[in-house]
C-alpha positions as CSV (number, residue, x, y, z in Angstrom):
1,X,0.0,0.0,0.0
2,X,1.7,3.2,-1.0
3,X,1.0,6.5,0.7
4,X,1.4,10.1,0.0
5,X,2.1,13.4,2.1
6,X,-1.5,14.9,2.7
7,X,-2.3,18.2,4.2
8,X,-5.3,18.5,6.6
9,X,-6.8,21.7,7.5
10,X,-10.0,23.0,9.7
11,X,-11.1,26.5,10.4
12,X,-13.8,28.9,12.0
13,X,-15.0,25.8,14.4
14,X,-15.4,27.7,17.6
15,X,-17.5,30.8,19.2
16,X,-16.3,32.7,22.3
17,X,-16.7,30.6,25.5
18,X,-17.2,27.6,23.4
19,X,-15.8,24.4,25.2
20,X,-13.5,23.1,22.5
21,X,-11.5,25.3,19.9
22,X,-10.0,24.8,16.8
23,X,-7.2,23.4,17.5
24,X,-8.5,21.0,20.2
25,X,-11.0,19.9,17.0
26,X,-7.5,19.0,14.8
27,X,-5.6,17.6,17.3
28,X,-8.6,15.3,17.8
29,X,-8.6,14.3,13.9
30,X,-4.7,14.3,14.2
31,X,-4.7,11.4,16.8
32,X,-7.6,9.6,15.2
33,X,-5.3,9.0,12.4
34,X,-2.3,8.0,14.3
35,X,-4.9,5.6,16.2
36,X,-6.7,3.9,13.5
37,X,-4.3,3.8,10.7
38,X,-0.8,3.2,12.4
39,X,0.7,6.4,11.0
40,X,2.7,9.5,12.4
41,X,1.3,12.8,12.2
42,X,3.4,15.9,12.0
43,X,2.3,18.8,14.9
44,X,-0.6,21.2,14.3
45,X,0.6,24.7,12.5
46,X,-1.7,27.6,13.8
47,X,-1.6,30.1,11.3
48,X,-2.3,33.4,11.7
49,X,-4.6,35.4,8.9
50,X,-6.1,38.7,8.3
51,X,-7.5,40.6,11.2
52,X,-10.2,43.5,9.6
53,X,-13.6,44.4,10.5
54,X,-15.0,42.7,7.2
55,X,-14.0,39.2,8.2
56,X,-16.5,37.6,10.9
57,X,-13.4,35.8,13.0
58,X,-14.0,34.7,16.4
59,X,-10.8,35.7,17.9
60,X,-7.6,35.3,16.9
61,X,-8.8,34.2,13.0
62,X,-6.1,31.5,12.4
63,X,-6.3,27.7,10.8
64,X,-5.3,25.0,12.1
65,X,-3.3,22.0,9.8
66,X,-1.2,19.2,10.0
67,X,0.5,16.8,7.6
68,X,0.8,12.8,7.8
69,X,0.7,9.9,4.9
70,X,-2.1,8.5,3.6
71,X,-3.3,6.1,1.1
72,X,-6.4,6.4,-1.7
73,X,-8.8,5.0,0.1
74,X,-7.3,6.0,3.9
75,X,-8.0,9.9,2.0
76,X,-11.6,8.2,1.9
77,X,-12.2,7.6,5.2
78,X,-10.3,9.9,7.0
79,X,-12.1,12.7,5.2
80,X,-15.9,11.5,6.4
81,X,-14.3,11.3,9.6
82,X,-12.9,14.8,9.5
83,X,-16.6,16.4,8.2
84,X,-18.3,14.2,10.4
85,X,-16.3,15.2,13.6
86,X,-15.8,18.6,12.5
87,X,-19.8,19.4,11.8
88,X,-20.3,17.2,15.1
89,X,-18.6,19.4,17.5
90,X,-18.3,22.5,15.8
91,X,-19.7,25.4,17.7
92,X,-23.8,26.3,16.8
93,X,-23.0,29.4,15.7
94,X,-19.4,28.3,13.9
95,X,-19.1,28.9,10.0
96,X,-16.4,25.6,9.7
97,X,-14.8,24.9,6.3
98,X,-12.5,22.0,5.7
99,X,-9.7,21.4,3.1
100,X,-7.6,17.9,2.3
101,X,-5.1,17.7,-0.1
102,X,-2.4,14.9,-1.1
103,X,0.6,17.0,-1.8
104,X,1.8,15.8,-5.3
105,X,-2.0,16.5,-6.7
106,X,-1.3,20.3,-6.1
107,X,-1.4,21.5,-9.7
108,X,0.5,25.0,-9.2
109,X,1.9,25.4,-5.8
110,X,3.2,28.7,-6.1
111,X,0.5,30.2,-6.9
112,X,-1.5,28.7,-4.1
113,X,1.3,30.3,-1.9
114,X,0.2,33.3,-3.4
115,X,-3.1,33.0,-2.3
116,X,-2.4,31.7,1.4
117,X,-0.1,35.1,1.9
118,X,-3.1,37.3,0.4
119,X,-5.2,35.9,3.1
120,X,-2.9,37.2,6.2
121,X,-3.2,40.7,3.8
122,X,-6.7,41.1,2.5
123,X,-10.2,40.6,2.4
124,X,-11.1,37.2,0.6
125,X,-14.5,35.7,-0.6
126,X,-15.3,32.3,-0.6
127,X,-16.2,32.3,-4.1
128,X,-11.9,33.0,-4.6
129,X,-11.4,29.6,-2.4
130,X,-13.8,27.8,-4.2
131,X,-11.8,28.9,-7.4
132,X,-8.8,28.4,-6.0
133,X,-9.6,24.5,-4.4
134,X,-10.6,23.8,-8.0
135,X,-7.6,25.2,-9.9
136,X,-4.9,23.3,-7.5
137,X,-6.9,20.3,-7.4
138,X,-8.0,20.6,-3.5
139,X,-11.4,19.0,-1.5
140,X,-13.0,21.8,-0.1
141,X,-16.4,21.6,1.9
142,X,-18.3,23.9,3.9
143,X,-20.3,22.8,6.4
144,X,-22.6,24.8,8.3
145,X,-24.5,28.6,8.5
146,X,-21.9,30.7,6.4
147,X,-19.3,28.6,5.9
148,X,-16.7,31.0,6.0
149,X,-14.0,28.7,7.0
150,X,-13.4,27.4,3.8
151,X,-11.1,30.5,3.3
152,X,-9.1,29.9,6.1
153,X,-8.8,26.2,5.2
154,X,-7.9,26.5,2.1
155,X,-4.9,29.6,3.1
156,X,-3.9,27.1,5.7
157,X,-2.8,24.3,3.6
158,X,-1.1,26.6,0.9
159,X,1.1,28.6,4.4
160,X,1.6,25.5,5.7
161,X,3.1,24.1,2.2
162,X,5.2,26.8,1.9
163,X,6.8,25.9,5.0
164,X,7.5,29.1,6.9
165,X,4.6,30.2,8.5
166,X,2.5,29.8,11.8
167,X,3.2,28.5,15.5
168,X,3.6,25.1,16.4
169,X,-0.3,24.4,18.5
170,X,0.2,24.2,22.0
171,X,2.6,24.9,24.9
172,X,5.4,23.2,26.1
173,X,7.2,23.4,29.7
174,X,10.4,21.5,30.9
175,X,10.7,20.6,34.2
176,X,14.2,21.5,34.1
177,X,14.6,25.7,34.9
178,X,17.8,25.6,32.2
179,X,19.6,22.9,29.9
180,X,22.3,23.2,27.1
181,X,21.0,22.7,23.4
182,X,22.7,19.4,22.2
183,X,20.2,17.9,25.1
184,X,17.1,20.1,24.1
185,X,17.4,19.2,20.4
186,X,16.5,15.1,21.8
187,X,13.3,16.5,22.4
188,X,11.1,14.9,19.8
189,X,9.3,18.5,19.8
190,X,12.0,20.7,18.8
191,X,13.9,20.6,14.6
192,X,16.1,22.8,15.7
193,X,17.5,26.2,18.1
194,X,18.2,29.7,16.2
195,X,18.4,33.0,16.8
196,X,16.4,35.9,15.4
197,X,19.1,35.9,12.6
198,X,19.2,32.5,11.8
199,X,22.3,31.7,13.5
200,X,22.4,28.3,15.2
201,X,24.2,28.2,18.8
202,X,27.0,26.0,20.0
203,X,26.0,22.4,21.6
204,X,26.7,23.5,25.1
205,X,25.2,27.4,24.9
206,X,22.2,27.4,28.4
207,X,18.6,27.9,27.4
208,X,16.6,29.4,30.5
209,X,13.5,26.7,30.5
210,X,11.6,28.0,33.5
211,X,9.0,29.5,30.8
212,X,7.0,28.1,28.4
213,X,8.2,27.5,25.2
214,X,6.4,28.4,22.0
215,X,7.6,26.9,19.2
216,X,7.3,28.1,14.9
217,X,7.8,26.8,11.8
218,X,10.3,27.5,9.8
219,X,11.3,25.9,6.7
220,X,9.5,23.2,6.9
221,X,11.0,22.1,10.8
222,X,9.5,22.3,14.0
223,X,12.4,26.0,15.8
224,X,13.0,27.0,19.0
225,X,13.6,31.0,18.5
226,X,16.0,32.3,21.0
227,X,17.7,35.6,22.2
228,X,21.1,36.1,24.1
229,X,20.7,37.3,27.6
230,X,24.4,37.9,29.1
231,X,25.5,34.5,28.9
232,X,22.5,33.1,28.4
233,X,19.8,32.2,26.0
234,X,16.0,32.5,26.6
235,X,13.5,31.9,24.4
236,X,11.1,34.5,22.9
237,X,8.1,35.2,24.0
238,X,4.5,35.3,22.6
239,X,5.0,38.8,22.1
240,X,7.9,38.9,19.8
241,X,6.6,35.8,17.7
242,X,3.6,37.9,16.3
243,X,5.1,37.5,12.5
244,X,5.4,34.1,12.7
């Protein structure tokens, strides 16, 4: 049985004071996979789109995706399963969309780039994702009231293929208050340790640990961004990951 890279992606699930977001809703799909089919899943991306008065967002407006390998007919069934649990526990008053895509059926991935940057920039229509899910080949479904997620979904599988974009879902803690990066980088969480610049540090350099750790993506690996602190390293916070 042969499988391919596929790209999973939910959006506008939730509504304020809603017991399950977004990302819980993927991470849920995410393990059902790894359960039932004996696969690994690569982490959730959250990626972060447009913020304007025009677009009905809940929050934060930001997708949630994640990659794994699938065959044909595994495609089949995970994708019931995904609209299925997605129009399940969605929020009432959610608009969810949801887009699946096996990577080597992307007809022009460039220009789907294109169209997942213009959705952290502009206004978009679902009419454009619709287009765009039929140009590059992608399964796109809307689900309930507005169905407004669609655009999301469909920008958070082209972000997510471009491989630069969005924070890995969740929060992690050591229970370590420091440790040197050549131990760090065992962690199964973490690609790799940079600075701002893209400079890597030396094996032994000390990352402070006492806080969480928020974690990007960055060309197509799971980075720890860092910044010196006397003779030190601590990573950055929320606050200074904003772009990413």
């Amino acid at each position: 049985m042969e499988r391919f890279k596929i790209f999973i992606c939910i959006d506008d699930t939730d509504e304020i004071g809603y017991h399950t977001s977004t990302g819980e809703i993927c991470e849920a799909i995410r393990e059902h996979i790894m359960e039932h089919y004996a696969v690994s899943a690569a982490p959730i991306t959250r990626h972060q789109l447009f913020l304007h008065e025009d677009i009905p967002y809940t929050s934060h407006n930001s997708s949630m995706c994640f990659t794994t390998f699938l065959s044909e007919k595994e495609r089949e069934k995970v994708t019931h399963f995904t609209l299925e649990h997605v129009e399940n526990i969605s929020a009432p008053s959610s608009d969810p969309g949801v887009c699946i895509a096996f990577e080597h059926e992307i007809r022009d991935l460039d220009t789907l780039i294109r169209y997942g940057f213009d959705a952290k920039e502009k206004v978009l229509t679902k009419e454009s994702a619709y287009a765009m899910a039929k140009k590059q080949n992608l399964f796109l479904r809307e689900l309930k009231n507005t169905g407004q997620g669609i655009i999301g979904a469909v920008a958070g599988i082209a972000l997510r293929a471009q491989g630069s974009d969005g924070r890995i879902k969740g929060k992690f803690r050591l229970d370590t208050p420091s440790i040197d990066v050549q131990t760090l980088l065992k962690n199964d969480l973490i690609d790799e340790i940079q600075l701002i610049d893209g400079s890597f540090l030396s094996d032994n350099a000390v990352i402070i640990t006492k806080d969480e750790l928020k974690i990007v993506y960055l060309n197509h690996k799971c980075v720890l961004l860092v910044e010196q602190e006397g003779d030190y390293y601590r990573p950055l916070g929320k606050e200074k990951l904003t772009n990413y």
